[in-house]
Structure formats: structure tokens, C-alpha cells
C-alpha angles and dihedrals in degrees: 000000000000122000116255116258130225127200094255131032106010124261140016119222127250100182137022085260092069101040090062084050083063103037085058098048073067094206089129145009107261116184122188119220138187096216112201114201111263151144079230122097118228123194112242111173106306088344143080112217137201119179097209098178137357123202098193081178086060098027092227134118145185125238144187128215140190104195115164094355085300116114116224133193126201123187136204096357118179125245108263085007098138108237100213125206127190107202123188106252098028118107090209127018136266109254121191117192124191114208107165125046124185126166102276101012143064123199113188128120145239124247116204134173114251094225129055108211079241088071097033099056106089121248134259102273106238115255093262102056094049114135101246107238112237118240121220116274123252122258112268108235118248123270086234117052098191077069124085127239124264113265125241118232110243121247 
């Protein structure tokens, strides 16, 4: 059976053995996690996470989320539905996949970029490698000298 794909970079894993596939592609940070139901939250990666019910019957689950000092609640997720998250200084969202659900427990992981676009946007160039600006060519004298020079409009 294929592997389902996501819009962006490619599959989300069903099992620890391809989540170490991925994890070796080394496009993002992917950290695995055993998550207990509890009011507690727990970090996972960039999140922090809460399990509030599992339905192991339905295979679905509720989950609370702090992202960006912001809490966040998601119902009746599915099991391996992506959950995406769009955080401020990130150039692709955090995805968190859960891919195992037992009565009490979730296991699952969190994809992050590996680059914040505060690390991707290229430094200030130090004052000695600046690109000089070119100034504007001088006026070319006139093939013929007995005629005046253009003139140039006023500002």
C-alpha cells in the first residue's frame, strides 16, 4: 500500500521506520513523542501539546495546543490526519501527525522546518563588500565645439 501523500514535502509516516526515511531525506526536525492524557502540557519540537480524549473505537482524539503563546484546541481528529500550523517566523508549517491511538495514549510526531525565515533571509553585507552605486555619466561634448552644450531641465 503507498504511502499517503501531503502538499508539500512528500509522505506522512505511518510507522517509526518511516519516520527515520524522512528524517533522513533531512528536509525538517521531526521529533517522536508518547503522549499520556492529561490537563498537563508537554514540549514537543516548537508545540506544547495536551492529549484531552482518545476514542481508540473511532480512532480519533482531542488535543490541545499552545503554539505562539496562543492555546489551541482540535476535535475529533483522525488518526494520520495531518494537524497544520502556521507559526509567525516559520517559511512552511508545523505539522503533527498522530499514527498510533490507545485508550489513554496517543503516539504520533512533530515536523518542523529546519529553518526559521529569520535564518533564511540573507544578512546585512559588511561596509567593505558594498556594491559601489554608479553615478551618472558625464555629458559627452559636443562633435562640434562652436555648439553649446544641451541644457539640462531645472529641478
Amino acid at each position: 500500500m503507498s504511502a499517503t501523500r501531503d502538499d508539500l514535502n512528500g509522505s506522512i509516516a505511518r510507522t517509526h521506520e518511516e519516520l527515520v526515511v524522512l528524517q533522513k531525506r533531512g528536509e525538517r526536525n521531526y521529533v517522536e513523542f508518547n503522549l499520556p492524557k492529561s490537563k498537563q502540557f508537554q514540549r514537543y519540537g516548537p508545540l506544547m501539546l495536551s492529549l484531552r480524549k482518545a476514542d481508540t473505537k473511532h480512532k480519533s482524539f482531542d488535543l490541545a495546543m499552545i503554539v505562539d503563546d496562543n492555546q489551541l484546541s482540535k476535535k475529533k481528529v483522525n488518526l494520520y490526519e495531518p494537524i497544520w500550523i502556521h507559526r509567525t517566523d516559520d517559511p512552511q508549517p508545523v505539522q503533527v501527525v498522530i499514527n498510533k491511538i490507545d485508550r489513554d495514549r496517543v503516539s504520533g510526531y512533530v515536523s518542523a522546518p529546519k529553518y526559521r525565515n529569520s535564518e533564511l533571509t540573507p544578512s546585512l553585507t559588511p561596509a567593505s563588500q558594498k556594491i559601489p552605486v554608479e553615478s551618472p555619466a558625464p555629458a559627452s561634448p559636443p562633435a562640434n565645439p562652436d555648439e553649446p552644450l544641451p541644457q539640462q531641465p531645472l529641478q
